[in-house]
N, C-alpha and C positions, 0 to 999 in steps of 0.2 A: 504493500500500500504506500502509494507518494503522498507527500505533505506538499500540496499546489495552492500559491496564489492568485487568484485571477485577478486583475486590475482594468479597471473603463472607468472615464469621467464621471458617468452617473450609472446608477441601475437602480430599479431595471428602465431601460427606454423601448418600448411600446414595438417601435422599429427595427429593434435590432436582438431580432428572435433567435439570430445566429449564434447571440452570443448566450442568452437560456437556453439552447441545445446544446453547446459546449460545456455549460456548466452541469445542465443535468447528466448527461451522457458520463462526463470523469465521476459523480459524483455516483450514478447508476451502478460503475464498475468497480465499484468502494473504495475509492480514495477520497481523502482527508480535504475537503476543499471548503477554502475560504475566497468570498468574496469581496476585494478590497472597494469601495466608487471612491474616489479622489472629493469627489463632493457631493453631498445629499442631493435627494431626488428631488428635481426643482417645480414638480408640479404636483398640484394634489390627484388628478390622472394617474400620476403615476404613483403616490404612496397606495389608489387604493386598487391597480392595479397587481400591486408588489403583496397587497393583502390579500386578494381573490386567488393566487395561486396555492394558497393553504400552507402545510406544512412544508416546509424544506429541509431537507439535507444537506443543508450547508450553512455553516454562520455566514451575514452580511456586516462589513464593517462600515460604515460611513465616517468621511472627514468631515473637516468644517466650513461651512459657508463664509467666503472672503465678505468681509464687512463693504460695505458700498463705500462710506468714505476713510480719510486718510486716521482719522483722529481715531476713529471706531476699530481699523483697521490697527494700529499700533496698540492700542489699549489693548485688544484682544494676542495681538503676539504676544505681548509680557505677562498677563496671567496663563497663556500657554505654556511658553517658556518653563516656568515655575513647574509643571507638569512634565514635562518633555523639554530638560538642556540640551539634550543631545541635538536637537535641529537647528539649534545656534548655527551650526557650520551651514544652513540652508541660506544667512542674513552674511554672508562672503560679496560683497558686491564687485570687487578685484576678479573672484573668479564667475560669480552668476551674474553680472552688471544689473540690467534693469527688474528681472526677475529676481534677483534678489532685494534692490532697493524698495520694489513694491508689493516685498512681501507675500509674491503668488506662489515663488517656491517653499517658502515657509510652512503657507497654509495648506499646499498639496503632500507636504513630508506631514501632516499631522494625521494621515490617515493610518500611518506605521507606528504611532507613538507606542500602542502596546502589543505591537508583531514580535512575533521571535520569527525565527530564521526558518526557510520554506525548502523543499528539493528542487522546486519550479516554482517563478515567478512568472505565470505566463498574461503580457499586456496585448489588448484588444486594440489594433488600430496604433500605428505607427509613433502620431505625436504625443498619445499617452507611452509607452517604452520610451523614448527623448525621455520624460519629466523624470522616470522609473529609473533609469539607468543613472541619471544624476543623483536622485537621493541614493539608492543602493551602493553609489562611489562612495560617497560620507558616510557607508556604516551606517544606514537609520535602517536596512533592511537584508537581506540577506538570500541569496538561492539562486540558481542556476535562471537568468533572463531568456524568457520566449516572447517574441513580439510579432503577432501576427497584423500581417497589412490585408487589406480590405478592398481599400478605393480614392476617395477621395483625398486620402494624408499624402498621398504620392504624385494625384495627377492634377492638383491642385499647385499652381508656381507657388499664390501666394502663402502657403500652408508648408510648401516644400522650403522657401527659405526661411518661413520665420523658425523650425526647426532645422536650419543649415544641412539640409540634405542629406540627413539623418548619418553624416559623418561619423558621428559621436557612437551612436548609437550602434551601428556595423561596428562601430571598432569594440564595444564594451561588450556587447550581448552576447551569449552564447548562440542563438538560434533562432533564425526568423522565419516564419510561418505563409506561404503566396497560396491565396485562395483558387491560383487557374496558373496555368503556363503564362497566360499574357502579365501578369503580376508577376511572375517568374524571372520574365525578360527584362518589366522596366524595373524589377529592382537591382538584378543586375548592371543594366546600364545609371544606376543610379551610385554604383561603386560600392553593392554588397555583395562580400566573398562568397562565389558557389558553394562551397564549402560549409557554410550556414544556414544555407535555405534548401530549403523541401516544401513541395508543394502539398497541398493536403484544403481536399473543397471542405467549406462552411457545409454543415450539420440541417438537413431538412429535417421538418417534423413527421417525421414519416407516419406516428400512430394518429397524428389529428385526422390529417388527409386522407389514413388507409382507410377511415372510419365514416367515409363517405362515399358512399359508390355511383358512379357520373352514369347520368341521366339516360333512363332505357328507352323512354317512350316515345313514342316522333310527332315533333311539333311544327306548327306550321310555319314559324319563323327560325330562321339560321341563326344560332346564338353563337357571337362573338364577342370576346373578353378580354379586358387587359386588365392589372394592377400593379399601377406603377404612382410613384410620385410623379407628380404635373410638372417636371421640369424638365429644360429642354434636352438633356441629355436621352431622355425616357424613346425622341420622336414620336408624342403624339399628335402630330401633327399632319404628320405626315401619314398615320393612319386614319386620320378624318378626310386628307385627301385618296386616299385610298377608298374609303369607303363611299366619297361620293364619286369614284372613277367605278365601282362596281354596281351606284346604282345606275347611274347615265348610261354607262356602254352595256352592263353585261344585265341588266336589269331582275337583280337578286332583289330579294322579299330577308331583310335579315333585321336582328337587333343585337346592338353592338355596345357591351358594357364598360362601364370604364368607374374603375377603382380604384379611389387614393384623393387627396390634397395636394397643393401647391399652388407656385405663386402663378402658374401658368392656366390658374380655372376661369378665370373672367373672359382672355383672350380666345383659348378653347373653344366656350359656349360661345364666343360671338363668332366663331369661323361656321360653329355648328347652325347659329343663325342665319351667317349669309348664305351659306350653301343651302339650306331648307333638309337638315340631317335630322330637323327636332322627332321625329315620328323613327329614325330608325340609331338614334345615340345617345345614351342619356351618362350623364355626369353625377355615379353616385357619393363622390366624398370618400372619405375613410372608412374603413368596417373594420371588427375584429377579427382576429383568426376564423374564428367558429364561422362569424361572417362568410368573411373570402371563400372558404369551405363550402358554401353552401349555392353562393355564385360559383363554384369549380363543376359540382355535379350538375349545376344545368345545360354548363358550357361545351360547344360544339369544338369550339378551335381556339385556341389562346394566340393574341397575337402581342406581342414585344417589339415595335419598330425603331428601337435603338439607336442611338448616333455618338460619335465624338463630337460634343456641343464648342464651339466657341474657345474653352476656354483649354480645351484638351480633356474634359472629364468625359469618361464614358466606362458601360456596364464589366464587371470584374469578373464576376463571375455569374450570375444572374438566378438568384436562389430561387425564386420565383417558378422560373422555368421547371427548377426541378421537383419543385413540389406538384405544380401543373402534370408533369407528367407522369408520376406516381399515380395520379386519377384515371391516367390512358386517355388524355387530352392531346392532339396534337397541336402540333405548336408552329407559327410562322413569326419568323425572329430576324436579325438580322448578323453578318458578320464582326458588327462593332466589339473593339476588345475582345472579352474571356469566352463571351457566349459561345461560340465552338466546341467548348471546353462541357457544356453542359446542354447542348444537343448535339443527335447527331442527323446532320444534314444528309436526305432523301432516306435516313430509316426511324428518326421520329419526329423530325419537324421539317422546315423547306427556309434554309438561311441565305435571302436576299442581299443583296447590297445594300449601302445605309442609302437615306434619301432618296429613295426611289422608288415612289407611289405606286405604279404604274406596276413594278414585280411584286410588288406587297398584293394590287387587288389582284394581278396573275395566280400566285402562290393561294391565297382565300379561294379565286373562285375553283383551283383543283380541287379544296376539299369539300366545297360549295357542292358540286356536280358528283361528288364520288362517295358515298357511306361506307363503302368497303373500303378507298385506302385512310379512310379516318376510322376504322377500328384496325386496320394492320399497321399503322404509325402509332394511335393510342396503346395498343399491344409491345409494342416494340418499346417503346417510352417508358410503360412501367418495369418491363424486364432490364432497361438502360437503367433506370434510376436505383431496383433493391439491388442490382450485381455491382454497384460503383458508388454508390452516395449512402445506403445505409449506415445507420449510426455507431452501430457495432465493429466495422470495419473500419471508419474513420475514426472512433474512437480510437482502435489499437491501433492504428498507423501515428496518430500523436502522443501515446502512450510509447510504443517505441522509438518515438525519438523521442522521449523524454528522457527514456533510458540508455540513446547512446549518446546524451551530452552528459551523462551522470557518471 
């Protein structure tokens, strides 16, 4: 049994399920696992989210909320202090400069005040390991460093220098963690040693979704789906012009769902307005698992029209997809980033080029016209998903490398 730290800014976050299957999953196979969040959960959503999952088998540690101003913020270091001298070495402004003068690395070492020492400190997302690797220099924490990257900490500039290109962090950590081969690459070309990285995809919930079985009956409208955040990386946009290129030309009878928030809903509905989509698109907001679950088994074909937005961010590994196709959903996605990695093109889904409406409505209307290659891709999809992404084989693949950095 490993004594494992897990560390992430806050928890739980709503969004990031991947990282409550990692904990459950180490946590299932009986080791000792603490959860460190760097800073309490910052919405009431989320405390009474963190209460509905019931009992856990795991302690949660939370640190302290940085005081909003500077007076409040100092007053609260020195009765800390008092608690925990040891994080004195965090107020080094010579060697942490601004991060030390403003006290952020202070109050992010206060979540170790009463850690002892771990076999595995494994941090979620890149510029949480940056903070981790700093305190655990100074002796406030102790254990073999795993830092697993995601997405955005890497393909984000500004994200990428304000943690100096995680320099630091390749050179201290034992072990860093790439959700897809495309992760794989740019962290290599980002100057982390082969030699430390291993690829290992993020954790589906396999038992939510097994627990739903996709829809037998035949209705009169094509159900199409997506759940993604509304932003432009996601290309939903390009799947509304899709959608009105299949009803113009190819003249399909469908209704095409679309799941999630962001800042991209106002723009959306008015694309859906001026094209006259209102009758076959509707924009439902965010849903919970159980939710999304529930829109999975009515759904015909899930689509994902993915891009490298603007800023260079795009899809890592695309969890989604593969939860999707554990239902025996087929999927039309696109080549952006990792997705590859988590279908497989012409045996469980059809990956188009990014931007490109016109193969997106091509790709929909083959499963449009065809029921039998939409139960031999949804067949194929489930058999891809338990033989590669099950939670018991990716557990032990990060279980053994926990043990050959030990």
């Amino acid at each position: 049994m490993l004594k494992i730290a897990v560390v992430v800014y806050e928890f739980p976050v709503i969004s990031e399920t991947f990282v409550l299957n990692h904990i459950n999953a180490l946590a299932e196979a009986g080791h000792n696992v603490t959860v460190f969040s760097l800073f309490p959960a910052s919405s009431i959503n989320k405390h009474h989210f963190l209460r509905s999952i019931g009992h856990l088998p795991y302690k949660i540690v939370y640190g302290e909320r940085v005081p909003a101003s500077k007076t409040a913020r100092f007053k609260r270091c020195l009765q800390l202090l008092i608690r925990n001298t040891k994080s004195v070495k965090t107020l080094n402004v010579f060697k942490f400069g601004k991060e030390a003068s403003s006290l952020y690395l202070f109050f992010k070492a206060q979540v170790f005040a009463n850690a002892s020492s771990f076999d595995i400190i494994h941090c979620h997302f890149g510029n949480v390991g940056n903070e981790v690797q700093k305190i655990r220099n100074l002796g406030l924490v102790s254990g073999k460093l795993v830092v697993s990257f995601h997405g955005y900490e890497f393909l984000k500039e500004e994200v990428l220098k304000r943690n100096g290109h995680y320099q630091e962090l390749f050179t201290h950590c034992e072990g860093v963690v790439a959700n897809s081969t495309f992760t794989l690459e740019r962290l290599k070309n980002l100057g982390c040693p082969p030699g430390k990285l291993v690829t290992i995809p993020v954790i589906p919930n396999t038992s939510l979704f097994q627990n739903f079985a996709p829809k037998m009956e035949v209705r009169s409208a094509f159900k199409l789906l997506t759940v993604a955040r509304l932003v432009e990386k996601k290309g939903i946009t390009y799947a509304l012009e899709a959608i009105s290129i299949l009803k113009k030309n190819y003249g399909v009878t469908l209704q095409y769902d679309v799941i999630g928030k962001g800042d991209l809903l106002p723009e959306l509905q008015d694309i859906i307005n001026r094209q006259g989509l209102q009758d076959e698109v509707k924009l439902h907001g965010a849903k919970t698992q159980e939710e999304v679950a529930g829109f999975f088994s009515e759904a015909d074909l899930f689509l994902l029209p993915s891009i490298v937005d603007r800023k260079g961010d795009t899809e890592t590994q695309g969890l989604v997809l593969i939860e999707v196709q554990l239902m025996r959903i087929p999927v039309v996605s696109t080549t952006a980033g990792g997705i590859s990695d988590s279908v497989r093109h012409n045996q469980t889904g059809l990956l188009e080029e990014e931007k490109n409406p016109h193969a997106l409505a091509e790709a929909i209307h083959k499963f449009y016209v065809d029921p039998d290659l939409r139960k031999k891709f949804g067949d194929a999809g489930e058999k891809f998903v338990l033989e590669n992404f099950n939670a018991k084989l990716l557990t032990d693949k990060m279980i053994a490398f926990y043990q050959q950095l030990l």
